[in-house]
N, C-alpha and C positions, 0 to 999 in steps of 0.2 A: 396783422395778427398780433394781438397784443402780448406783450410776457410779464410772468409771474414767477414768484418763486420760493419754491418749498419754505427754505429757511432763510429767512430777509434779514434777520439778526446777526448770521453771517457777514453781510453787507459793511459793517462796523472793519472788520479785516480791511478795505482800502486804505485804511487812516496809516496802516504799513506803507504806503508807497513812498511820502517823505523820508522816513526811516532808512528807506532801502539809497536814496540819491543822499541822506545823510551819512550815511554807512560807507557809503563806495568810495566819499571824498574826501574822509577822514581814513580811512585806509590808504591813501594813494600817498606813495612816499617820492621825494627828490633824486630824480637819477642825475648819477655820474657819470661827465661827457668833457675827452679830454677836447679842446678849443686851442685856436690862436691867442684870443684875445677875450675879456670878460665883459667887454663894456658893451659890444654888441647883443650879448645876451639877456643883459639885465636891463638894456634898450626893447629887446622884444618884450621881453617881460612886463614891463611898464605898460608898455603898447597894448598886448593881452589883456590887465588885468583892466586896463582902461576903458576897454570896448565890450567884454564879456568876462562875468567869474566863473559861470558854469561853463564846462565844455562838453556838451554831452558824448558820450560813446558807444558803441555799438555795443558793450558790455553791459554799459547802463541800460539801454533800450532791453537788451533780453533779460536783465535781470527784473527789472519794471514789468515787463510783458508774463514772466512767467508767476510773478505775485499778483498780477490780475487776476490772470487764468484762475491760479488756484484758489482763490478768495471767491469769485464767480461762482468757479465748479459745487464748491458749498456751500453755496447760496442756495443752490438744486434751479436752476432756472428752465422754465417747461414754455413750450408755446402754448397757450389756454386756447386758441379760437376764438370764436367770437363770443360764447357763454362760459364761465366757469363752472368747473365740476360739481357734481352735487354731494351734498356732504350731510352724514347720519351721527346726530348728535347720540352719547348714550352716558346717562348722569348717572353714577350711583345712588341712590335713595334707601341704604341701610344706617342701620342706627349707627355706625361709626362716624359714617358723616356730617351727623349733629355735632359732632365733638369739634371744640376749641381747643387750637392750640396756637402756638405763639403768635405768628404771622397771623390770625385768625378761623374763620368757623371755615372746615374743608367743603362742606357746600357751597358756601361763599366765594370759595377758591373755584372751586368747580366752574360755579357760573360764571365766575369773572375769564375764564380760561374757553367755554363756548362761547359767551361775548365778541373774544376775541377774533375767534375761528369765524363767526359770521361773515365779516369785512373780506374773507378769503375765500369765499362760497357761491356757488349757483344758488339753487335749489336747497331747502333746506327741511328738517324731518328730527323730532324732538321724542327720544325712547328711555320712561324712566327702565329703571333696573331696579326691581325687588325682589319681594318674593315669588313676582311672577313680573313679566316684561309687560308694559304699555304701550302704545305708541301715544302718547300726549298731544303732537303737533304733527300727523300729518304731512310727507313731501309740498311744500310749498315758496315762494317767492315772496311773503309776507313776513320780512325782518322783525314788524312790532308785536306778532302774533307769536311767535318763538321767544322774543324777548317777554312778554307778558306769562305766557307758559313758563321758562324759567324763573321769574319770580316766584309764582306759586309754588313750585315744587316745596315738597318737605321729606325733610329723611327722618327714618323711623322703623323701614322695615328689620324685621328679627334677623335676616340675613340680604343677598341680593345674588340671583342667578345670573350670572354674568353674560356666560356662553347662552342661555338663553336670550337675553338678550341682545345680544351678538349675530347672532342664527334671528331675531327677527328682523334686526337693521338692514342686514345682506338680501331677507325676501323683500325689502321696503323696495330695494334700486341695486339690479345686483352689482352694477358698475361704479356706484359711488363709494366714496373715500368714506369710512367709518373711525370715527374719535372719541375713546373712550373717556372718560371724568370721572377718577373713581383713587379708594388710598389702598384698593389690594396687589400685591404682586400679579402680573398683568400674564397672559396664558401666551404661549407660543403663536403666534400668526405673522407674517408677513405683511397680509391686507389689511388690518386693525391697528390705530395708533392708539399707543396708551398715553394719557395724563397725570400721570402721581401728584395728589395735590394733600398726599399724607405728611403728617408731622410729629412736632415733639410733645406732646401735650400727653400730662399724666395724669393717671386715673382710677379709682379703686368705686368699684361698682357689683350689684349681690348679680350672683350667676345662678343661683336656686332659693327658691320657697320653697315650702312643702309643711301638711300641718300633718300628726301621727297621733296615736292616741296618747292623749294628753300631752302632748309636747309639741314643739314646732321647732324647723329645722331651717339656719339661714347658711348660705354661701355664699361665697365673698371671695374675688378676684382681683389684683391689682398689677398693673405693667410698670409699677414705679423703679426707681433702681435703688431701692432704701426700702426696709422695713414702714408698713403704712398703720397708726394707729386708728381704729373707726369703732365710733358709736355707732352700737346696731338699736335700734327700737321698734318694737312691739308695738302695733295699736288696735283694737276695738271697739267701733262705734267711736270712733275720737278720743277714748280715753286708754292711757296708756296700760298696756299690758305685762309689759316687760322691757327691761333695757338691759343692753350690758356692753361690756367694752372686746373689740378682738383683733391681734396683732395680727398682721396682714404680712408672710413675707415678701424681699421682694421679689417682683415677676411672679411671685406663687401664689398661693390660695387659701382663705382659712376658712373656717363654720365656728359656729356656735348654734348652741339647742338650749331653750326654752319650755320648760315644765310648764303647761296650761290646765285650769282644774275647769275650763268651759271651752270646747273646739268646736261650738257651732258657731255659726254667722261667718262674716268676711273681716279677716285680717288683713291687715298691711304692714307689711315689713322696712323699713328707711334707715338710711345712715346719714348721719351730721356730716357736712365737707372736712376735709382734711384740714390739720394745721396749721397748715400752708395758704389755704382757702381764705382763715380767717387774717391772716397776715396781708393779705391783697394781694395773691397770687391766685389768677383766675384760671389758671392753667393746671389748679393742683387738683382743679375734678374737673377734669375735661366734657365727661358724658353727663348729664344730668338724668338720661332717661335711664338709666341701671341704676337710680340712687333709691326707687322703689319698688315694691313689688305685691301682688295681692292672692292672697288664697284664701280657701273655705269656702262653706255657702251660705245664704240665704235660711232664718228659719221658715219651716209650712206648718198650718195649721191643717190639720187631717179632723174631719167630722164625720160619724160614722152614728148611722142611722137606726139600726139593732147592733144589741151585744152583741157580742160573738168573739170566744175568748181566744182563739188563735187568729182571728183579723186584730183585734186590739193589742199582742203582745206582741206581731209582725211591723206592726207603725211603730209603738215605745220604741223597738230596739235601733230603731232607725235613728242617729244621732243628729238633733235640729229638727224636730219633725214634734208639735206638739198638737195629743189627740185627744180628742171630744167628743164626747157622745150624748148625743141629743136625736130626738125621733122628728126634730122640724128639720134634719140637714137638708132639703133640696134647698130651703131659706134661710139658712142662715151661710155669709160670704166665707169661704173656705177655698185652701190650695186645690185641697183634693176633698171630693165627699164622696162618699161610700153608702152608696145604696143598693136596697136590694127591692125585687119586686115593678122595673120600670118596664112599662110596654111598648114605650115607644121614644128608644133613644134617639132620634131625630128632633125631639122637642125642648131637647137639654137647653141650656144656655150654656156661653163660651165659661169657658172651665174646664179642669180634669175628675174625669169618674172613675169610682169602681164598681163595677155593676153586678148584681149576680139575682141567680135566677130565686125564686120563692120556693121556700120547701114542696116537694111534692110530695103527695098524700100515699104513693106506691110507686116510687122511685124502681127505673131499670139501670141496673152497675151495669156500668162497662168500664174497658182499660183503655188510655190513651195508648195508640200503637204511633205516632208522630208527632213530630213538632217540629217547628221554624227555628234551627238553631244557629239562623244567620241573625237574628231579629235581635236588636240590644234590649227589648224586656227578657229575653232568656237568657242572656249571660248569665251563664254560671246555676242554670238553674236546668235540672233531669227532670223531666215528665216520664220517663217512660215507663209504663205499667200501672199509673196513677188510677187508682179506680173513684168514677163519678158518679153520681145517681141522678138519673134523667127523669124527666117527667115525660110518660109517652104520652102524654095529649097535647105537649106545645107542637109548636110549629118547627118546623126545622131551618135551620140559619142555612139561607142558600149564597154560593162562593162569590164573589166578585163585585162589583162597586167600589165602594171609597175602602171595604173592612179587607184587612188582612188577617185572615185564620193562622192561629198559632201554634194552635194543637189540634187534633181529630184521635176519632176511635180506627178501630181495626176499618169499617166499614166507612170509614172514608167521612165521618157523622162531626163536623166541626164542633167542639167543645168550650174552645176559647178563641177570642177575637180581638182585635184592636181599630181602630179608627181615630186618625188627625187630619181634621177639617175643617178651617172657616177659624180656628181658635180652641177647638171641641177635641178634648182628648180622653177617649173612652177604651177602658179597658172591661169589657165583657164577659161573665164567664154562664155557661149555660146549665149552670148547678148552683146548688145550695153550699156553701159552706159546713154546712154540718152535716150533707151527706156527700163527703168526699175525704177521703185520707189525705188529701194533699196537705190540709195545715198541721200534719203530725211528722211532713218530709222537710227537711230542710229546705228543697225546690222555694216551698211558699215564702219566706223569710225574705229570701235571694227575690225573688220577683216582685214584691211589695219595695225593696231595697230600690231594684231597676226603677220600678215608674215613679218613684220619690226621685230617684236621678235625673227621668226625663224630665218632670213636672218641674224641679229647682231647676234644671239648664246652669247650674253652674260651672260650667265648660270654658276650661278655658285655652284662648283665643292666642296665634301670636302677635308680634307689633307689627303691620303693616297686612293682615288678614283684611283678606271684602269681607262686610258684614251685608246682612240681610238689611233690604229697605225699612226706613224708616226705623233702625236703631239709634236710640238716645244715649249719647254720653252721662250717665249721672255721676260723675266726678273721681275725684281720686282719695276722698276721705269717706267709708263708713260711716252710718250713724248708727243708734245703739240696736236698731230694730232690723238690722242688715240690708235695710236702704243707704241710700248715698247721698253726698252732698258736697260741699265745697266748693272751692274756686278752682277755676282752671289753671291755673299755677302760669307757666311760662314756657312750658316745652312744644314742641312741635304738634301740627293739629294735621288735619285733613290735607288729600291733595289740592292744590288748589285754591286754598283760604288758608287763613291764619288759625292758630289755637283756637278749638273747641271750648267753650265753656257747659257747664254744666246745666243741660238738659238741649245742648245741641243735636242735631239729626248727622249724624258722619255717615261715611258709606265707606272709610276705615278705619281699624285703630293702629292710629297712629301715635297713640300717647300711653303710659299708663296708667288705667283707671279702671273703670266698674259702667260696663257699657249694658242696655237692657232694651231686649227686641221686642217687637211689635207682639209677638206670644205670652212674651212675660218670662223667657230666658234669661239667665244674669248673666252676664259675659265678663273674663277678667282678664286684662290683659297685661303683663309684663311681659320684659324683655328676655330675662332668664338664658343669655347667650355670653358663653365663655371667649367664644372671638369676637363678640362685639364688643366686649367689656373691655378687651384686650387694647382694644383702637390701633388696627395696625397702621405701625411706626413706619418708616425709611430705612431702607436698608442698609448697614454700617458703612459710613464712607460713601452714601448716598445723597443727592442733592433734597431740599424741602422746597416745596413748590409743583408746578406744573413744567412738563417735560417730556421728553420722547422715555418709553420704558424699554427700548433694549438697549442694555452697553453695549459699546464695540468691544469685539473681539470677547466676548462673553456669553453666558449661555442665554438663550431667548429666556423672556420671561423677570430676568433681572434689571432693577432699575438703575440708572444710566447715573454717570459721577456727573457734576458739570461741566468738566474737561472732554468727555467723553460723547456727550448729549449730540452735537454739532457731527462728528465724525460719526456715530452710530445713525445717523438721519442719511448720510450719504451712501454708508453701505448697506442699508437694507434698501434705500428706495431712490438708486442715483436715475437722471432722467436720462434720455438720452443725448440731449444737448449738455448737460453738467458733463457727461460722458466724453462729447467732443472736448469741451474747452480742460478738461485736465488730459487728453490726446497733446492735443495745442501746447497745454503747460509743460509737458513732459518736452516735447521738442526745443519750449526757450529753454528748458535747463540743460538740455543737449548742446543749443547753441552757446551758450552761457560760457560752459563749460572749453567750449573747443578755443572760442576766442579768448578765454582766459588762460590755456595751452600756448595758443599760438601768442598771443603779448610774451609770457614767459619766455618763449622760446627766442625774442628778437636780442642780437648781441648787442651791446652799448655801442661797440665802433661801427656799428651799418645803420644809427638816429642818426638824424641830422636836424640842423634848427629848421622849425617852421617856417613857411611862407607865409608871411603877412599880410601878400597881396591880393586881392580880391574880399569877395564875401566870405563873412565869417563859415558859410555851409561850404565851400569851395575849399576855406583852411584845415577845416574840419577833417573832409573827408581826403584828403593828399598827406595829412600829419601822417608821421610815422606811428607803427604801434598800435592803432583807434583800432 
């Protein structure tokens, strides 16, 4: 039955054993013994030192025996059987982990630290940690399959659910040993080993965007321990918008705001490296993925096919929204077109509509008595009471298929509708605009608002979000027409591959940039996280690297001094053979002890000189005192 053992680094502790037969023989002093005569003695002496220097003794033996034991006992030595245990890898993959610091990238630590764990495992099973858990690698006996999996890995995500991921390692195998790789303060458990593979690396990075009217607002975070100066800059379409400069306290937070006289399109917000950066300290901006950030939207062109003076003042008001009126809109290319008079919305092409019914010649009022006001075209938008003018000879829109009805009358008579299908987003209404009050309620304003929201999709995403199949990266710099462009810079990309470049297919983001779905959504993604930006540190008086996370004698969850690491591995998880041999050790210190009692105890006039005669184990053990 083969043995193993917890902590092998322990193992190092034997190199004591010399120490200990150094120790005991330079402590041993010349006793005084009255004689006949001196020449006999310094004859044995001779004799002695001639045959043997060491003499060992029974004190030596226990004290030797019990610095095994101990040295052994935490070691943690287990009997494995004939397979060893299986074991559930679980990686951090939030954006702290991209961060550099001294010893290098804590991702890099990470994996060098599962690496390690393999050569001590059965079975193995690979779980990133994000913003939601993976299983990567699958329970498996496939070393180069794991080892291939963690290469790929990339950190990015906006946060990582740890206990998530925790709770799915334990359903993976609930009997195997689970290893955390991760730089957060580590949760209370007994069954979970943590890895702190956090460091010193400092960093000042924006924790908010946000554009307002006419202004734009940035945030800015730093964990340094100095006041941090940073260039904040503005850009649009490439070209610059604004800069300014803002002192950063330390460990605190600062903002600055920017007067903008145009807030459509897509901003990007950036700060230059710190001082320190340009000096050749690569540690004085740890995170690169907080050094940007992106807001705003995309402008639409709206085409609108008859006048009609409260549809055309509901688009103007709409800020990035520019409108046209021409009677050929079904052809000519447009975000959105606005027709009126179609019979048969099934024959649209992919695009967004707004549809509405053709004046009726003796319209029937009625009042909306309902609406959908779970439906994100309603936000914020009251139908109730809305009076419409129907045409009684159309046909009546009947419930179900692809359309979701949004509003109805008293009698149940759908009025407005919606459908997204195929690419096809149609918003329907079963009246005329000029016989209906609604463009005189603010309701209209607010819902023209909504389907210019839906239709721009400039929603935005966090870092390590699934996107929808078949989203394209288009970069991390705006062009002037709030398209995208540029190069993929150098930060982390997808799981699995390396950096995205611009007009790559991701299925996360993982980076910051301007990603756009197969609909024609813009997606933006920063990081916009005050604990990520933070990059948690080592806790004071903590070790930096990879290591067990509970101290001894401290509260769980606290990470382990280096002194400490060793002794905290034995009390939370001693085996039960570690268990015997410090029993064992406990007993040579007992023996230890008695025989160094009983030596003490012997009076100088009841020694006598040694017998010389025989074998030395024979002299040995008849000496007086041994």
């Amino acid at each position: 039955m083969p043995l193993s053992f917890g902590a092998p680094l322990m193992l190092w502790g034997l190199l004591a054993l010399p120490l200990v037969v150094l120790l005991h023989y330079v402590r041993a002093r010349r006793r005084r013994t009255r004689v006949s005569a001196l020449f006999l003695w310094q004859r044995a002496r001779r004799a002695a030192e001639r045959r043997r220097r060491i003499a060992p003794t029974w004190l030596l033996v226990a004290q030797l025996l019990f610095t095994a034991l101990a040295v052994l006992a935490l070691a943690r030595p287990q009997l494995t059987g004939a397979a060893a245990p299986d074991r559930i890898l679980v990686v951090d993959a939030s954006a702290s982990m991209a961060a550099r610091d001294p010893d290098g990238v804590r991702l890099d630590k990470a994996r060098a630290e599962a690496e390690r764990l393999l050569g001590h495992s059965g079975r193995v099973a690979l779980v990133r940690a994000g913003l939601d858990a993976r299983v990567v690698v699958p329970l498996t006996d496939d070393r180069a399959a794991v080892r291939r999996a963690l290469a790929g890995l990339r950190a990015g995500d906006r946060s990582a659910d740890l206990g998530r991921a925790v709770a799915v390692a334990q359903a993976i195998s609930p009997g195997a040993r689970v290893d955390v790789m991760t730089d957060q303060a580590p949760s209370p458990s007994g069954r979970v080993h943590y890895h702190d593979v956090a460091g010193g690396g400092v960093n000042v990075g924006i924790s908010a965007f946000d554009l307002g009217v006419q202004q734009a607002y940035v945030g800015l975070v730093s964990n340094a321990r100095r006041p941090e100066q940073v260039m904040v800059t503005l850009t649009r379409g490439g070209a610059p918008a604004a800069r300014g400069t803002v002192l950063v306290p330390a460990g605190g937070v600062g903002s600055i705001t920017f007067p903008l006289s145009e807030t459509s399109g897509i901003y990007r917000a950036s700060i230059e490296p710190a001082a320190g950066a340009a000096a050749g300290d690569p540690t004085s901006d740890a995170l690169v993925l907080d050094d940007s950030a992106f807001a705003g939207a995309r402008r639409l062109t709206v085409v609108v096919q008859r006048p009609d003076e409260a549809v055309l003042k509901a688009f103007t008001a709409v800020p990035g929204v520019t409108v046209r009126l021409n009677p050929r809109a079904p052809d000519i290319p447009a975000d959105i077109r606005v027709l009126t008079g179609v019979t048969d919305p099934a024959s649209l092409s992919r695009g967004a509509y707004l549809l509405f019914a053709p004046a009726a010649a003796k319209p029937e009022y009625q009042v909306v008595a309902s609406s959908d006001r779970g439906s994100p075209l309603l936000r914020f938008v009251d139908l109730q009471n809305v009076v419409v003018g129907l045409d009684p000879g159309r046909s009546r829109w009947q419930p179900g298929g692809a359309w979701q009805v949004l509003a109805s009358t008293a009698d149940l008579e759908p009025v407005l509708r919606y459908r997204d299908e195929a690419g096809v987003r149609i918003l329907e209404a079963a009246f005329n605009p000029e016989q209906t009050d609604l463009g005189l309620r603010a309701a209209f304003p607010a819902l023209v608002a909504n389907l210019v929201r839906l239709v721009r999709g400039d929603d935005r995403v966090s870092l390590g979000a699934a996107l929808a199949p078949g989203t394209v990266f288009e970069g991390a710099q705006p062009a002037a027409d709030g398209s995208t462009g540029g190069s993929s810079g150098s930060t982390s990309g997808a799981v699995g591959g390396g950096a995205p470049g611009a007009g790559a297919v991701v299925a996360f983001a993982l980076r910051p940039g301007v990603y756009r779905a197969t609909d024609g959504h813009v997606l933006l993604a920063s990081l916009d996280s005050e604990a990520e930006s933070r990059i948690p540190g080592p806790v004071a008086g903590a070790a930096t690297g990879a290591g067990s996370g509970t101290a001894a004698g401290g509260a769980p969850g606290e990470r382990a001094a280096p002194g400490e690491r060793a002794l905290a591995s034995v009390s939370t998880s001693l085996t039960p053979l570690a268990g015997l041999l410090l029993v064992l050790a406990v007993a040579a210190l007992v023996a230890e002890w008695l025989l160094w009692s009983g030596r003490s105890r012997v009076r100088p006039t009841d020694r006598r000189p040694p017998d010389l005669r025989g074998p030395w184990w024979r002299r040995w053990w008849r000496t007086p005192g041994r």
